[in-house]
C-alpha positions as a LaTeX table, in Angstrom:
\begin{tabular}{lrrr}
\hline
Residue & $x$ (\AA) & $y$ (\AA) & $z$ (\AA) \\
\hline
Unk1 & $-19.74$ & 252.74 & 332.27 \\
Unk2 & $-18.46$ & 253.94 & 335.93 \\
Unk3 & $-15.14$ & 251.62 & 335.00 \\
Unk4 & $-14.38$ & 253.36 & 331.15 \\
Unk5 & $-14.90$ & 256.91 & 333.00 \\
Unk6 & $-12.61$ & 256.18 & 335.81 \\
Unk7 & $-10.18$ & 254.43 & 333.34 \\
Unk8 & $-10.15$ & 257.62 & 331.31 \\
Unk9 & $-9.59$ & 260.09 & 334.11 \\
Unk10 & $-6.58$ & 257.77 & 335.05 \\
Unk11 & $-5.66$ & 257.73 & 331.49 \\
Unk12 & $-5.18$ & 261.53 & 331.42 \\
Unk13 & $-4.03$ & 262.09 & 334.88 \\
Unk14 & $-0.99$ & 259.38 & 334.28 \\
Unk15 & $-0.55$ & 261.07 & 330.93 \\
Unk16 & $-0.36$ & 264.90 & 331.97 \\
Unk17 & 1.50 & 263.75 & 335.26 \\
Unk18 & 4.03 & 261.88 & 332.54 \\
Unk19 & 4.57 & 265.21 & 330.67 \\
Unk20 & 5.11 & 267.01 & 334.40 \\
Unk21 & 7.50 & 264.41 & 335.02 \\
Unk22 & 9.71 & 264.59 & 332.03 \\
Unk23 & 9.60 & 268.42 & 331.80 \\
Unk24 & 11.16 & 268.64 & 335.35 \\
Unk25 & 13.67 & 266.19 & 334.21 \\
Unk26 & 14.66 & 268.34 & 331.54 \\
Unk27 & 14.59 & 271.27 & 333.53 \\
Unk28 & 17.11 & 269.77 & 335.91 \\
Unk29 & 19.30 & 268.12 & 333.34 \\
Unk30 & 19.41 & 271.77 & 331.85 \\
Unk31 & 20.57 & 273.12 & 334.89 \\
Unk32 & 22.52 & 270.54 & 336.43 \\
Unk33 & 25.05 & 270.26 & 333.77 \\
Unk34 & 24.78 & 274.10 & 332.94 \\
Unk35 & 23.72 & 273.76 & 329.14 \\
Unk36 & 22.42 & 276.84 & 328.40 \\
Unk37 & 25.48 & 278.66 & 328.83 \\
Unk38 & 27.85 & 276.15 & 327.07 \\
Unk39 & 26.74 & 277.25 & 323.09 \\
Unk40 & 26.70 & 280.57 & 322.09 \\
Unk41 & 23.36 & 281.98 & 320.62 \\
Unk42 & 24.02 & 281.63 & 317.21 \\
Unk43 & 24.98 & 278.53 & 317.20 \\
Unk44 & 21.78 & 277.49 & 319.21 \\
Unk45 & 20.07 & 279.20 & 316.43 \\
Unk46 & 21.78 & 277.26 & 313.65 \\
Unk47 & 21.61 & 273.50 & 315.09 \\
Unk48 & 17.68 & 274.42 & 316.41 \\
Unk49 & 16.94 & 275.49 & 312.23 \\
Unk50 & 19.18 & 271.99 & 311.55 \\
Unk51 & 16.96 & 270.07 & 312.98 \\
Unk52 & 13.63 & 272.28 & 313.21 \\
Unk53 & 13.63 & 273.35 & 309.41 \\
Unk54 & 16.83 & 273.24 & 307.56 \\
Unk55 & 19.15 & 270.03 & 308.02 \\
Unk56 & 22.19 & 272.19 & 307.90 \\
Unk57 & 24.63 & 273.13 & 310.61 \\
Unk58 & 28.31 & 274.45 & 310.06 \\
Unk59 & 31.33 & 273.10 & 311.49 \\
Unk60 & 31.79 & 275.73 & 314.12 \\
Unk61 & 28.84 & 275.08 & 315.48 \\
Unk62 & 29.34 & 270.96 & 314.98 \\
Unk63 & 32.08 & 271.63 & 317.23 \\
Unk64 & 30.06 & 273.87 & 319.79 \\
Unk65 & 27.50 & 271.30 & 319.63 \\
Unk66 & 29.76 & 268.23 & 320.68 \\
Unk67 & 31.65 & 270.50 & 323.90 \\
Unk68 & 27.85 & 271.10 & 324.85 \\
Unk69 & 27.58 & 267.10 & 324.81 \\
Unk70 & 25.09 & 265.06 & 324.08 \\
Unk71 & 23.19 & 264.49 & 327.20 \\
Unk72 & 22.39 & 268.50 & 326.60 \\
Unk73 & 21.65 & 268.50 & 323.19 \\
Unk74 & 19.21 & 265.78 & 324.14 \\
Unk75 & 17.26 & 268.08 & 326.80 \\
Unk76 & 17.08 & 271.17 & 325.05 \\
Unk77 & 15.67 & 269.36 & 321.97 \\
Unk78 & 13.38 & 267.55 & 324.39 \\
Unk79 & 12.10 & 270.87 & 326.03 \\
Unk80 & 11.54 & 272.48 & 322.55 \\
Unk81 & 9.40 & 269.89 & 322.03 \\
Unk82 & 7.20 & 270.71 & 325.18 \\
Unk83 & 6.45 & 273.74 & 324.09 \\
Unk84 & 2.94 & 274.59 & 322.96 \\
Unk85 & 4.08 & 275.85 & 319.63 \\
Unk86 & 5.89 & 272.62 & 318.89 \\
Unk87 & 3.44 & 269.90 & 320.33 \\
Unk88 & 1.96 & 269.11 & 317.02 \\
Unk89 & 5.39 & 268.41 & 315.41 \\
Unk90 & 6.11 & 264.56 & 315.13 \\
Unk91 & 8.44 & 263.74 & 317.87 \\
Unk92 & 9.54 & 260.54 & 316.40 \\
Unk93 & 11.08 & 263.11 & 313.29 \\
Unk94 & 12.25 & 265.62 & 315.56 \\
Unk95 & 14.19 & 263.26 & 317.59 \\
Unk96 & 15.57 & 261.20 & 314.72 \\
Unk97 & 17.06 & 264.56 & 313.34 \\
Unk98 & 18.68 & 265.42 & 316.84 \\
Unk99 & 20.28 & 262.12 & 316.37 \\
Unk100 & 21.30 & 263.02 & 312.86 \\
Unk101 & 22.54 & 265.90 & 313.92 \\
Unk102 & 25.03 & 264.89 & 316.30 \\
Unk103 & 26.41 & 261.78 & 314.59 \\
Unk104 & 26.80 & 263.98 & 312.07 \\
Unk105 & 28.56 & 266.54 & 313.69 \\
Unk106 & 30.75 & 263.39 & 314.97 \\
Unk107 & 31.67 & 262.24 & 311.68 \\
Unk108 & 33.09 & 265.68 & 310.82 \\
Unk109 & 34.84 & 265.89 & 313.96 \\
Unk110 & 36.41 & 261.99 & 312.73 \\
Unk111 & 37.25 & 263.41 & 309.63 \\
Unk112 & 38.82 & 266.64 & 310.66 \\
Unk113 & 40.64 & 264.94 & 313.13 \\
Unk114 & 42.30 & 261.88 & 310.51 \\
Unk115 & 43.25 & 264.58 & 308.28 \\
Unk116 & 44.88 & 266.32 & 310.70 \\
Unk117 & 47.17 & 263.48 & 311.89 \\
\hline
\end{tabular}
């Protein structure tokens, strides 16, 4: 009985210390490569209702999106997700449609580019 208690408490300290872990790794990606400032506001808007609620982001900010790049795009969408108010979405989803969202945005960026040659 002592073991399954002690294996629990290590259970939840490695899991919360996990969450502390990647948080701060977010936070430093964030401010290491100076995200927050490369995407105007309603742009970060649009592609956070793309892949929050809607599906559906514009060129414009397709192109915003890729000059923020995607090691960015990853960490903000990974520190919405540590928000209380967003813990109970499915990650797996939410993480999927990041990815959507930015091969997307690469495949009009393709396109644009082959019709403008």
């Amino acid at each position: 009985m002592a073991r399954l208690i002690a294996y629990s408490f290590l259970m939840v300290l490695y899991l919360t210390n996990s969450t502390v872990i990647a948080t701060k790794e977010n936070d430093q990606t964030i401010l290491k490569y100076n995200c927050e400032a490369k995407i105007g506001i309603s742009c970060v808007w649009e592609v956070f209702n793309g892949i929050f609620k809607t599906g559906i982001i514009t060129i414009n900010c397709c192109d915003e999106l890729l000059v923020l790049g995607k090691v960015c795009h990853s960490a903000l969408v990974q520190k919405t997700l540590e928000k209380p108010k967003f813990q109970n979405l499915d990650r797996n989803t939410i993480i999927q449609k990041c990815i959507d969202t930015w091969n997307n945005c690469l495949v009009h960026l393709f396109t644009i580019t082959v019709y403008l040659r």
